[in-house]
C-alpha positions as CSV (number, residue, x, y, z in Angstrom):
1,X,-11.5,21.2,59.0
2,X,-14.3,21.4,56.1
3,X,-16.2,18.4,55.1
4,X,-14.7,15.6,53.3
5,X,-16.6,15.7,49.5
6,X,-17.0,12.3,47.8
7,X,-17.3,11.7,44.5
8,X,-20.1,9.3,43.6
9,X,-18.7,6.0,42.4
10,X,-20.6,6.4,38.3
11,X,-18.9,9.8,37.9
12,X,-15.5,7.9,39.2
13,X,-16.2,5.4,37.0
14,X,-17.1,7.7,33.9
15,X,-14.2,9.9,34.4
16,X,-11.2,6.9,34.7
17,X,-9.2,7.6,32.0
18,X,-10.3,11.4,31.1
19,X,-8.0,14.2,30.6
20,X,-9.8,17.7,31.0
21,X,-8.4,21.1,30.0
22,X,-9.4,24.4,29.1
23,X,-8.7,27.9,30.0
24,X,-10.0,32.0,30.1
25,X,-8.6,34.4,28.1
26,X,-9.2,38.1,27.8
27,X,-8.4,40.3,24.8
28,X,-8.8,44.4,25.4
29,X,-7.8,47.4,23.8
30,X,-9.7,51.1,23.9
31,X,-12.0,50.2,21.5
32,X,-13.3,46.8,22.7
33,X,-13.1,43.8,25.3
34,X,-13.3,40.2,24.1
35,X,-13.9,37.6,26.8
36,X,-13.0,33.9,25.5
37,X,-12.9,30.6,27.4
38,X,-12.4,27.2,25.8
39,X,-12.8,23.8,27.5
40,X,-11.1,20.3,26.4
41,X,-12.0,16.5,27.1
42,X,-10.4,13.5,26.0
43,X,-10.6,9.9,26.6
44,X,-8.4,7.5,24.9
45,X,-8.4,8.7,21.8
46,X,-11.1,10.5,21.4
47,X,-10.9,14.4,21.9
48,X,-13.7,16.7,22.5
49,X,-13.0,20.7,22.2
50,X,-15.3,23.8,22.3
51,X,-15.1,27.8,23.1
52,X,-17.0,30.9,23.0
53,X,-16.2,34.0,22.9
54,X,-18.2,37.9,23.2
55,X,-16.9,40.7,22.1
56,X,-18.0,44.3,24.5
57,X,-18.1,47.5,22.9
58,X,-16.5,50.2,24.4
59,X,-17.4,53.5,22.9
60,X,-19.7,53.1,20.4
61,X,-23.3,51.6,21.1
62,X,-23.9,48.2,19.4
63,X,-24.3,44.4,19.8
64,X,-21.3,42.4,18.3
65,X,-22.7,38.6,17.6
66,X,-20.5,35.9,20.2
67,X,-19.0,33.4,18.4
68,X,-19.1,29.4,19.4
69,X,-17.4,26.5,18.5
70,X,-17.3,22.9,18.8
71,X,-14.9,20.4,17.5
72,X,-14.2,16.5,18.1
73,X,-10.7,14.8,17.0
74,X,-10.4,11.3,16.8
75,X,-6.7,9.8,16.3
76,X,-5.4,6.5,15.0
77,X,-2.3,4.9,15.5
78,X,-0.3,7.2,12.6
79,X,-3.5,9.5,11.5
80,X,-6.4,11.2,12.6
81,X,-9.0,13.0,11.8
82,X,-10.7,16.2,13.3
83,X,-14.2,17.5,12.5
84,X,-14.8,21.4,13.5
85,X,-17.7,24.0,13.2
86,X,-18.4,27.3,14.6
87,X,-21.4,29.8,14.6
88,X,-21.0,34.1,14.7
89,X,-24.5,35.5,14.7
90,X,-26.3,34.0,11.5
91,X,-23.1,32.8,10.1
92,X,-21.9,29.0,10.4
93,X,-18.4,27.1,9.4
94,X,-18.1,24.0,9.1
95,X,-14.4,22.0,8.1
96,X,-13.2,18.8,8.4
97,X,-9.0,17.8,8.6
98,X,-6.7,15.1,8.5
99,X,-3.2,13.7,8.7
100,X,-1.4,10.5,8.3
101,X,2.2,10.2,8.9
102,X,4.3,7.0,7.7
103,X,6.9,5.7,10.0
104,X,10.4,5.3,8.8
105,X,10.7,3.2,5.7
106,X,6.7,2.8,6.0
107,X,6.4,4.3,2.6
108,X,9.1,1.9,1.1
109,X,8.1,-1.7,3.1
110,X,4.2,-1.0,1.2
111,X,6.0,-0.8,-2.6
112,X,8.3,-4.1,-1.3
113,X,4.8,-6.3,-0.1
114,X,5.3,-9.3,-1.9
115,X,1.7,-8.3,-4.6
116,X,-0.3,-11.6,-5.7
117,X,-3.2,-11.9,-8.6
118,X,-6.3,-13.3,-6.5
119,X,-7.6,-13.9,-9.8
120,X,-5.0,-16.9,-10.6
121,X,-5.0,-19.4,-7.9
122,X,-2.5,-22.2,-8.8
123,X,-3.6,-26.0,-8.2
124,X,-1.7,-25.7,-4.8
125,X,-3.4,-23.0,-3.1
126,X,-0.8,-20.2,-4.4
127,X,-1.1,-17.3,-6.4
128,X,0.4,-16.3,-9.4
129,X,2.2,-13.0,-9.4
130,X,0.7,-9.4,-9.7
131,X,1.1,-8.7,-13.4
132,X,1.2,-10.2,-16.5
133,X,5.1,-10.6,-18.6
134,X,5.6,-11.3,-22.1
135,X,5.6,-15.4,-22.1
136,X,2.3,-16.9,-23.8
137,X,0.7,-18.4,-20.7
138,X,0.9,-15.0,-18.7
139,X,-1.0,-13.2,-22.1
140,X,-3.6,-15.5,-21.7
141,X,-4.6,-14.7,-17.9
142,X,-7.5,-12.9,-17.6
143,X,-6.9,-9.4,-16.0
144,X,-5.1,-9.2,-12.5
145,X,-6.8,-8.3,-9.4
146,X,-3.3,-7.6,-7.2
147,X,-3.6,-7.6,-3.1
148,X,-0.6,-8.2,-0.8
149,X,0.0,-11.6,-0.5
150,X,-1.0,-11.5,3.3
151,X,-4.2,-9.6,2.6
152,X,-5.0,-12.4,0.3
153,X,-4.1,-15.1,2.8
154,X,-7.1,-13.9,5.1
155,X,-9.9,-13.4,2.7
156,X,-12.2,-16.0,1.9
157,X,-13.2,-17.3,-0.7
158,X,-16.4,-15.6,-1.6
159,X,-14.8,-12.3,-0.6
160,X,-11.7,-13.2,-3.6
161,X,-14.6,-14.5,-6.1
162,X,-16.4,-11.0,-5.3
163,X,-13.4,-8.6,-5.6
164,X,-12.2,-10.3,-9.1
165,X,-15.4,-10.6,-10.6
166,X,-16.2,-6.8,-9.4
167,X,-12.0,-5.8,-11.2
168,X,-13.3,-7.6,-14.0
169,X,-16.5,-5.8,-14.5
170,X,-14.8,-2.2,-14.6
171,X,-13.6,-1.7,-18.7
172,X,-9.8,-1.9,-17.9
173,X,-7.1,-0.2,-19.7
174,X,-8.9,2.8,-20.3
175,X,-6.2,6.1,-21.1
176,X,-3.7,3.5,-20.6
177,X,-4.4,3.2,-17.1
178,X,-6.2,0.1,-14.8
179,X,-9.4,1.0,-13.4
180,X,-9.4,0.5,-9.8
181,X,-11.8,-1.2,-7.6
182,X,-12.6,-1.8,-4.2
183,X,-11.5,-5.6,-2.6
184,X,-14.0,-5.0,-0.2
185,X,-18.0,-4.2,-0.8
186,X,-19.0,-1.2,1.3
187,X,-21.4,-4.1,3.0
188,X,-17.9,-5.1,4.7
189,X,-16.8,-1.9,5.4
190,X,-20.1,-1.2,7.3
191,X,-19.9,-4.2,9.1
192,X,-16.5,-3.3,10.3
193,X,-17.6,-0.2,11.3
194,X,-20.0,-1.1,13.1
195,X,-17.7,-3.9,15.1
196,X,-15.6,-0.8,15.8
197,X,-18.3,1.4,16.7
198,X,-19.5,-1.6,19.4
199,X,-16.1,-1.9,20.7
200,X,-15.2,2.0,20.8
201,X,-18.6,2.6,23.3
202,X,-17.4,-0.9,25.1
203,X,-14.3,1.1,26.1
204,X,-16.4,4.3,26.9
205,X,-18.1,2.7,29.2
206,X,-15.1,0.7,31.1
């Protein structure tokens, strides 16, 4: 019997979790051969992809330009997103693609959030109610900055001041329509980012 091979305990390690595919294909006809392979690796949910192809001449005499490509999807629980480029010869693509899918009654349960006005906390801790009706006091409210009511339970009290003060900034009511704004500064967003970014090598690496 051959010789047992091992597999060194880092590359174990590094591979746990990893799903690798690919495959050769071979395209021919009278006029020209076109060898193609492509090769696969995912981990969680991370997806790597790439080919290359090169076309043969048959008959005439020539140099077709081979053609590679390299892709990387990364998916979310009802989305992801897939970034993709390729190279013939001189010639470059580059394209990026998404998709989010909403699960039953997804759409509906987002329009039926219970909507608050950050902007008008009451005495005891509450907010009044995204929009503004007819009666005097509601006309005298400054303009609305609405967030579901359980995004605005777990934002703080700078991050509320910020997000209304930055609504009321933006002229409002311009073509009969509210000027949207962000509720978080892209200072948050980078900071979540980069928490997720820590924690998405963390899992690399386990």
């Amino acid at each position: 019997m051959g010789e047992k091979i091992s597999v060194p305990n880092y590359l174990k390690k590094t591979l746990k979790g990893t799903t690798i595919g690919g495959g050769v294909e071979i395209y021919d006809n009278p006029e020209v051969s076109v060898p193609k392979g492509t090769l696969s690796i995912k981990k969680g949910k991370t997806t790597i992809f790439g080919g290359a192809e090169k076309p043969f001449l048959k008959k005439q005499k020539g140099n077709v330009s081979s053609t590679l490509s390299l892709g990387v999807t990364r998916e979310g629980n009802n989305s992801s997103v897939s970034l993709t480029g390729s190279k013939t010869g001189k010639e470059k693509n580059l394209g990026i693609s998404f998709s989010k899918s909403f699960k039953s009654g997804g759409l509906k349960k987002w329009f039926d959030q219970k909507w608050v006005d950050i902007g008008s906390k009451r005495k005891d801790g509450s907010y009044a109610p995204c929009g503004r009706s007819k009666l005097a006091a509601d006309q005298k409210r400054k303009y609305p900055k609405c967030v579901p009511a359980a995004k605005a339970a777990r934002m703080t009290e700078s991050q509320r001041k910020s997000a209304v003060a930055r609504k009321r900034a933006k002229a409002q009511g311009v073509g009969g329509k509210p000027t949207n704004v962000s509720t978080f500064t892209k200072k948050y967003y980078g900071g979540m980012i980069k928490i997720w970014a820590q924690h998405y090598l963390e899992q690399v690496k386990a």
